[in-house]
N, C-alpha and C positions, 0 to 999 in steps of 0.2 A: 529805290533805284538799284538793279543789278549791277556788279562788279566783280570782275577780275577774282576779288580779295572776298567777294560773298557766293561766289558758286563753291558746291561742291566740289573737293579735286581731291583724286590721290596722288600723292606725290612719290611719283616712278623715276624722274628723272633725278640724278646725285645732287644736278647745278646747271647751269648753264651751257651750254654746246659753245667748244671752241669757234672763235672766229679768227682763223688764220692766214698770213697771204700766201701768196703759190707764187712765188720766185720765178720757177724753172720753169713754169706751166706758162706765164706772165711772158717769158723773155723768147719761147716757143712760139706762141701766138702776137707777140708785139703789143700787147695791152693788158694790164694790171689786172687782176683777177686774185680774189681773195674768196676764200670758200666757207662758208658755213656748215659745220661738222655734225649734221643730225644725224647722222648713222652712229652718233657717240652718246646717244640717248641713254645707257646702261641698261636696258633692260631685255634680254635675251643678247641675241648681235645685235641692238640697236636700231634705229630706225624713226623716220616722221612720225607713223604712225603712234607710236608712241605719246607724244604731244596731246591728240585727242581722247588717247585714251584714261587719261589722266581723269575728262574730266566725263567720257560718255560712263568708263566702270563706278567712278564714283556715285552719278547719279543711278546708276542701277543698284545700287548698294542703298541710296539714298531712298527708292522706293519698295525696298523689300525681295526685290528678285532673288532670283535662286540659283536659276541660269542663264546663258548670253548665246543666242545666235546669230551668226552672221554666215556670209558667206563671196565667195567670189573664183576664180581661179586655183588650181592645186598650188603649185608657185604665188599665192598672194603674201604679201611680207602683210599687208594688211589683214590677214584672216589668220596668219599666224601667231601673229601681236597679240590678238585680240583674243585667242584662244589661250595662248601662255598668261595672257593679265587676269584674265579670268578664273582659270588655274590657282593663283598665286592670290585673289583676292577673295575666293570661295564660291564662286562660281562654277557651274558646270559646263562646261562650253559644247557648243552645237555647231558644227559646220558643213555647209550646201556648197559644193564645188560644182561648175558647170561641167559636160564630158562625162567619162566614163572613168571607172575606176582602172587606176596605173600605178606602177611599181612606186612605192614611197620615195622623193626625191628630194632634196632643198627644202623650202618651207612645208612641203606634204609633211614629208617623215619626222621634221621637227614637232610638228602640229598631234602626229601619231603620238608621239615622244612622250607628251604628257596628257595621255588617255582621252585624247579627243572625240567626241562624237562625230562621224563622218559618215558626211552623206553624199551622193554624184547625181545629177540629175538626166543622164545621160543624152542630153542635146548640146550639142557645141556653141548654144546661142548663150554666150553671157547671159544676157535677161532673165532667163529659164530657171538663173538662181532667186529671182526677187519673186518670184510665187510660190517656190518651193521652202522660201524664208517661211513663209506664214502657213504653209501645210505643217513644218515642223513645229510652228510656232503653238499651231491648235491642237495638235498632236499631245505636246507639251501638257498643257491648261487641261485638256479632258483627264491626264494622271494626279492631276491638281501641282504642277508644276507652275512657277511666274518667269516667265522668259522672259528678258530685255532683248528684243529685236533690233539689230541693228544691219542698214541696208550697208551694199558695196564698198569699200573703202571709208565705213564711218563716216561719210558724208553728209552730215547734220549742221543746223548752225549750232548748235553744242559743240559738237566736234572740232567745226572750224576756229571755236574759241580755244582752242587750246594753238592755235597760228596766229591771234592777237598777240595772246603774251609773247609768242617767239618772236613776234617782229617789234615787240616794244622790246624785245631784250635783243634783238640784232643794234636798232637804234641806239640804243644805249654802250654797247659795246663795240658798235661804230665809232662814238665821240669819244671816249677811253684809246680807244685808238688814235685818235684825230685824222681819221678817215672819212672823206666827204664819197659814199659811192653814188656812182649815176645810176646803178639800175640792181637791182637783182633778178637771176634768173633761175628756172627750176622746172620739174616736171609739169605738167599739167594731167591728172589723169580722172581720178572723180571730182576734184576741184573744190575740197575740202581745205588743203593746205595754201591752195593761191587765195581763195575765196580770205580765207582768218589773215594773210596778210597783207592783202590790197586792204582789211577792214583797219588793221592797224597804221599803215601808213598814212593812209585819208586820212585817221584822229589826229594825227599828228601835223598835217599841212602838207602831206607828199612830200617827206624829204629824199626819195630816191623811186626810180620804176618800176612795176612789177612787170616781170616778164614771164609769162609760161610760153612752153614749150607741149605743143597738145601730143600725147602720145597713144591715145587711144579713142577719143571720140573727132567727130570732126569741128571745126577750130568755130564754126556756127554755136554749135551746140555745149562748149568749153563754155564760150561766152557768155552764153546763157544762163548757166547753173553756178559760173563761179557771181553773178552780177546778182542773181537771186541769192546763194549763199553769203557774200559779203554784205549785205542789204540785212540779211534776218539776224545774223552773228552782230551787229554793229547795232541792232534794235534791240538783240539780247544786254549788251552790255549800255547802250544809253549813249553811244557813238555816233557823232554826226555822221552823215551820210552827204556825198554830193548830189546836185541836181541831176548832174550828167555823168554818162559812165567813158567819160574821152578818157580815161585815166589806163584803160583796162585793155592790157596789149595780151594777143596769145598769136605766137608763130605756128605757123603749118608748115607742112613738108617734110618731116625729119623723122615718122612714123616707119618708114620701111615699109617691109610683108607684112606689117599691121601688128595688132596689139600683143603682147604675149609672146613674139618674134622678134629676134636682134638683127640689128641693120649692117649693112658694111659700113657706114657712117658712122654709125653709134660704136661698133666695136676701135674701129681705127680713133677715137676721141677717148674712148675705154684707156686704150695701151698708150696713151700720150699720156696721160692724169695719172697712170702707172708706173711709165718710166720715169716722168717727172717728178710726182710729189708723192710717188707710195703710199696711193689712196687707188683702191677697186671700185668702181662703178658696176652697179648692177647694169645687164644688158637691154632691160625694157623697157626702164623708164630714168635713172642716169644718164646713161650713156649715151640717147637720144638726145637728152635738153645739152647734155656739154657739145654732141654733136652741131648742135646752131648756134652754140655761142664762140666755138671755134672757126665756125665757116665765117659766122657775121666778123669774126676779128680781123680774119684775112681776106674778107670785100671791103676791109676801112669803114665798117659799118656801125663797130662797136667803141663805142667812146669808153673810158674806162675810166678811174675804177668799177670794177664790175665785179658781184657777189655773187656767187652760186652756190644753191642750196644741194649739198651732198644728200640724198635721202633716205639712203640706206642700201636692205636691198640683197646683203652676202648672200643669201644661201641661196637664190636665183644662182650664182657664179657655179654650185652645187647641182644644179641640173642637168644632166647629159643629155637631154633632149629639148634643151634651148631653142636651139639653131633648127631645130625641125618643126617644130610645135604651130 
């Protein structure tokens, strides 16, 4: 039987991610809200992603690979992660950005930083990265390279195993706290990280909700991949599964001009979690999910305590070409 404590994992993170309340954020909005600190991950500035890759590098380490490609957006905090851990574990890293080649910004130039392969595939269609993943891939293997392929946002049920363990350690340092929360909320965007904790709370009896916040696919298609991901991640580790997926909430609406673009919602929930608790949200996918859990507060919608997952995200703040993209 697999487990938690029998997969491979590298261990990136120090310790556990703060879980701390937000007072001023709590007495703004009229209902409790305590925030989950994954942007405090430690490795580069931090980030969810982080979490997966704990355990997608280690099994590429585990079968011999050499190097890691991925790819997604110039701004991906997830393709930046994943290029830095690669880096730092001796991997060579490869990355397919959709678009066309742009001035090095936020996670670009980071990504530049430490000798990344970069590649554009110059069509605007996100997707246009998931073919050019495996152009690169065979490219690779005909030098006699072994590349670990990994698609969009490490969205694997490996990957989403590294969001079991965060929500068995949210849970746990809930009840250290003596915090009973009603719900947690959080981006939803390749549905890796909702997927690993809707898997973890089901083991457990559903002691609180999951909530995503869809920020880039439509809230159909959210639900589908995190219902297939939580299903394969919970079969990974030998987790019960429910019959039915009544359990699996994803809001719409809070996307804006669309993916990769900040909203006037997202930004005005930005500068509240600012002024309040001196914590930055990234614009694309932060600042979206806080944006519906501050609307939901102030329709009386949101019962509380309520936990939101910070996910990282800085060096998007670093883009001067946010707001237009």
């Amino acid at each position: 039987m697999t487990s938690l404590t029998s997969l491979p994992r590298l261990r990136l993170l120090p310790g556990p991610t703060p879980l701390q309340p937000a007072p001023r954020l709590s007495k703004a909005i009229g209902t409790e809200v305590w925030l989950k600190r994954d942007d405090l991950t430690g490795t580069g500035l931090g980030g969810n992603k982080i979490r997966a890759l704990e355990y997608l590098a280690a099994d590429a380490l585990h079968r011999g690979c050499d190097c890691l490609v991925t790819g997604a957006g110039p701004q991906s905090n997830w393709a930046m992660l994943a290029a830095l851990v690669a880096r730092t574990c001796g991997l060579d890293p490869y990355l397919v950005y959709y678009g066309s080649s742009e001035e090095p910004a936020g996670n670009h130039a980071l990504a530049e930083l430490v000798g990344t392969d970069i590649r554009f595939t110059g069509s605007a269609d996100r997707a246009s990265v998931d073919g050019t993943l495996e152009s690169v891939a065979r490219e690779l293997r005909g030098q006699g390279r072994r590349p670990y392929v990994l698609p969009r946002g490490g969205a694997t049920a490996l990957g989403s195993v590294g969001y079991v363990r965060a929500g068995l350690e949210l849970v746990t340092q809930a009840m250290d706290a003596e915090l009973e929360p009603e719900s947690l909320w959080l981006a939803t965007g390749s549905c890796g990280t909702h997927a690993g904790l809707l898997a973890a709370v089901r083991s457990l009896g559903s002691p609180f909700r999951v909530v995503g916040v869809t920020v880039s696919r439509p809230a159909a298609e959210c639900a589908e991949r995190v219902a297939a991901l939580a299903h394969q991640s919970a079969g990974l580790l030998s987790l019960p599964t429910p019959e039915s997926g009544d359990d699996l909430e994803i809001v719409d609406g809070y996307t804006g001009p669309g993916y990769g673009r900040s909203s006037p919602e997202g930004e005005e929930a930005a500068r509240l979690v600012a002024e309040t608790e001196g914590i930055f949200l990234d614009p694309v996918f932060g600042a979206k999910a806080m944006a519906a859990l501050v609307d939901a507060a102030r329709r009386g919608r949101l019962t509380g305590p309520a936990v939101f997952l910070v996910s990282g995200g800085a060096p998007t703040l670093l883009d001067p070409s946010r707001r237009q993209r």
